[in-house]
C-alpha positions as a printed Julia matrix, in Angstrom:
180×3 Matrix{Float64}:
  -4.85    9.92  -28.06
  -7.51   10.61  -25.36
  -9.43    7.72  -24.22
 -12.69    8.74  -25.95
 -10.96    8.26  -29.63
 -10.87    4.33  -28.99
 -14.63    4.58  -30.64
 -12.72    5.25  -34.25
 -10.62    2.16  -33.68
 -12.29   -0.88  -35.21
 -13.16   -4.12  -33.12
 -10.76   -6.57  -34.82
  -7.8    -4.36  -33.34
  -4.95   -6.36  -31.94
  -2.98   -4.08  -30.37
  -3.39   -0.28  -29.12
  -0.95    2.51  -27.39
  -2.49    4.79  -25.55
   0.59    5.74  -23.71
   1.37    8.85  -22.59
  -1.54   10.38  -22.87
  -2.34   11.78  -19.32
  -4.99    9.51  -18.77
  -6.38    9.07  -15.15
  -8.98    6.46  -15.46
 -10.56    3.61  -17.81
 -13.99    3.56  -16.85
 -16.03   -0.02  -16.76
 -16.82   -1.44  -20.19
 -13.63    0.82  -22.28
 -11.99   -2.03  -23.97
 -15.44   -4.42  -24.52
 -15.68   -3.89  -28.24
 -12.07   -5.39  -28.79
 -12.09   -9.23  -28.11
  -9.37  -10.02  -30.22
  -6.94   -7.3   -28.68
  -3.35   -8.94  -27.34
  -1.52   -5.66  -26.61
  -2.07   -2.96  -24.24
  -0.12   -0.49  -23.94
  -1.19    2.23  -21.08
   2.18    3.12  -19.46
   3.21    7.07  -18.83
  -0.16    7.95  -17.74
  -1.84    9.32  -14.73
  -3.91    6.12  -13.6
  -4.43    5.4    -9.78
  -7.19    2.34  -10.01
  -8.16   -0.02  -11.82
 -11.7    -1.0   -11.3
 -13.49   -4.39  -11.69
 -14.28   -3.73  -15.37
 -11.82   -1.64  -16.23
 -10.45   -4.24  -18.42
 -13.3    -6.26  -19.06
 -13.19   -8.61  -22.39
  -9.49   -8.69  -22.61
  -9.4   -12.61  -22.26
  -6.85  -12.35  -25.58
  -3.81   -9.84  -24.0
  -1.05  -10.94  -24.2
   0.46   -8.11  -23.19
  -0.24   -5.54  -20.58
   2.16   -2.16  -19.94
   1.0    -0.66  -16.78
   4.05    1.35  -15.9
   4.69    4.48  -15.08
   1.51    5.58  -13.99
   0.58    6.5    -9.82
  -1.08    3.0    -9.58
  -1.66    2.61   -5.81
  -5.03    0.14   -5.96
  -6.5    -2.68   -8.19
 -10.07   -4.41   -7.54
  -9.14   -7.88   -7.27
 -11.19   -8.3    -9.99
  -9.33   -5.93  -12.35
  -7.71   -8.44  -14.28
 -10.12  -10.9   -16.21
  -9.66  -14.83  -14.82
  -8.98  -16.36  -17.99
  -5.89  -13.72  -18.72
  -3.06  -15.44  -21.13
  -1.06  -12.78  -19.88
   2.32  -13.69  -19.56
   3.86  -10.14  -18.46
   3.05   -7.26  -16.85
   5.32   -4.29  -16.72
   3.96   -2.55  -13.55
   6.97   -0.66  -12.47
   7.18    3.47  -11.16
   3.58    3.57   -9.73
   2.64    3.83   -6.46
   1.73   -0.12   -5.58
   2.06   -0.11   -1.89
   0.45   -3.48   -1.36
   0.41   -7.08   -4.09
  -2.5    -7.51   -5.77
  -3.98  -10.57   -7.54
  -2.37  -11.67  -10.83
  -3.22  -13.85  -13.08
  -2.15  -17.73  -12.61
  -0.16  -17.75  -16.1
   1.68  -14.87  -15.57
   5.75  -15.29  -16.53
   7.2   -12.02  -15.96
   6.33   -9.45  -12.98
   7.94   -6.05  -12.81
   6.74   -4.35   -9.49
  10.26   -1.97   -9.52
   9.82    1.76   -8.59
   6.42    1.46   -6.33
   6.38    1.37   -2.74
   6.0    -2.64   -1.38
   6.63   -2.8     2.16
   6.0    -6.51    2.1
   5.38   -9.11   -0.44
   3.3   -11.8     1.36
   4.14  -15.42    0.56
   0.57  -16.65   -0.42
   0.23  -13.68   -2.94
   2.95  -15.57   -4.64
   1.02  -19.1    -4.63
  -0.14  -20.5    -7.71
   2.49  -18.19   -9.79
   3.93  -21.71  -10.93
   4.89  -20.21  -14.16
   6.7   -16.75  -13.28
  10.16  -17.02  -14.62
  10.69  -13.15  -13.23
  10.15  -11.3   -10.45
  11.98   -7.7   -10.49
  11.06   -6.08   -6.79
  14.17   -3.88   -6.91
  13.88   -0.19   -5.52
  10.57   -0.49   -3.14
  10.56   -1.11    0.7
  10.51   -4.64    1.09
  12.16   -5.41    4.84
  12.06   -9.05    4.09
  11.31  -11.36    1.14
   9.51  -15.02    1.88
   9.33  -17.68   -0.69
   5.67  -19.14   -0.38
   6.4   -22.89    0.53
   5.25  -24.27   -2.52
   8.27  -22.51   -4.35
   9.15  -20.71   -7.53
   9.99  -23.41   -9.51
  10.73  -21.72  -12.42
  11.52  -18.18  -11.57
  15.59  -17.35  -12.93
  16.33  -13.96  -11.67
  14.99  -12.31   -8.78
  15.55   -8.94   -8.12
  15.2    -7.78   -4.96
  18.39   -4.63   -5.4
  17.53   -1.25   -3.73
  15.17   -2.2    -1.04
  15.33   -2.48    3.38
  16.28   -6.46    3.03
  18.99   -7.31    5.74
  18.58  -11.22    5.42
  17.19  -13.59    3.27
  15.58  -16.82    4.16
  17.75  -20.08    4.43
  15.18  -21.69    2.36
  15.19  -19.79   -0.47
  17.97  -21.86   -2.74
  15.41  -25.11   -1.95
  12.1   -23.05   -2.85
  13.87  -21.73   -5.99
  15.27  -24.48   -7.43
  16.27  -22.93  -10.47
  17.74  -19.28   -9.31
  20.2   -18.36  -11.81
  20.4   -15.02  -10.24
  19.94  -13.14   -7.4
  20.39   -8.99   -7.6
């Protein structure tokens, strides 16, 4: 479904697919009609960017599916404040550097994109991510930001440039069940 056919969809929609659709951009203002929307579902497309109102009036999602797409830049901004996101499927795009997520997010899936680095204070404030999949990028090290994962079970960090780990990292992530 091209972009242009969300205009049949009513308001009250909760959830929509667009995947697969070979879309390359969601202009400002796209989703405002649909306040009530919890699931998003825009992986398999061609998106690079998401813009400051790309998603715009999507306090509701739940659920955001950005995979699969070339994703190599998001405006800070991109993702509303207020978010109850609690996952975000970002994997196979093109993310060469971590942007901003929101606060309550549980569940991060960066696999398949290009990280050279994950800087520690992008991590801050994630006191609720129980997941953190990195595996397959170009990570040459991995620092905990000193405030810890508290919560966060597995980390992935499998199929990247790592050749040590921090000595801190059992203290920071007190609740590592396991490490890939």
């Amino acid at each position: 479904m091209p972009i242009e056919f969300l205009a049949l969809l009513p308001p009250s929609a909760t959830a929509i697919d667009l995947a697969e659709n070979k879309i390359t951009e969601i202009p400002g203002g796209t989703f405002d009609r649909f306040s009530r929307l919890q699931r998003l579902n825009l992986s398999g497309n061609r998106i690079t960017t998401l813009h400051r109102d790309s998603l715009r009036g999507l306090e509701n999602l739940l659920a955001l599916d950005l995979s699969s797409n070339a994703i190599d830049a998001m405006d800070p901004d991109a993702l509303p404040p207020r978010l109850a996101l609690g996952d975000i499927p970002l994997s196979g795009n093109q993310w060469s550097a971590w942007p901003r997520l929101p606060k309550r997010l549980r569940q991060a899936n960066f696999s398949g994109n290009v990280l050279t680095a994950v800087e520690p204070e992008r991590l801050e404030g994630l006191t609720r991510l129980r997941v953190l999949n990195l595996n397959g990028n170009r990570l040459h090290a991995f620092k905990v930001p000193v405030t810890g994962l508290r919560r966060l079970r597995p980390l992935c960090l499998g199929f990247n440039r790592l050749t040590c780990l921090e000595r801190s990292l059992m203290r920071l992530v007190p609740n590592l069940r396991t490490l890939m």
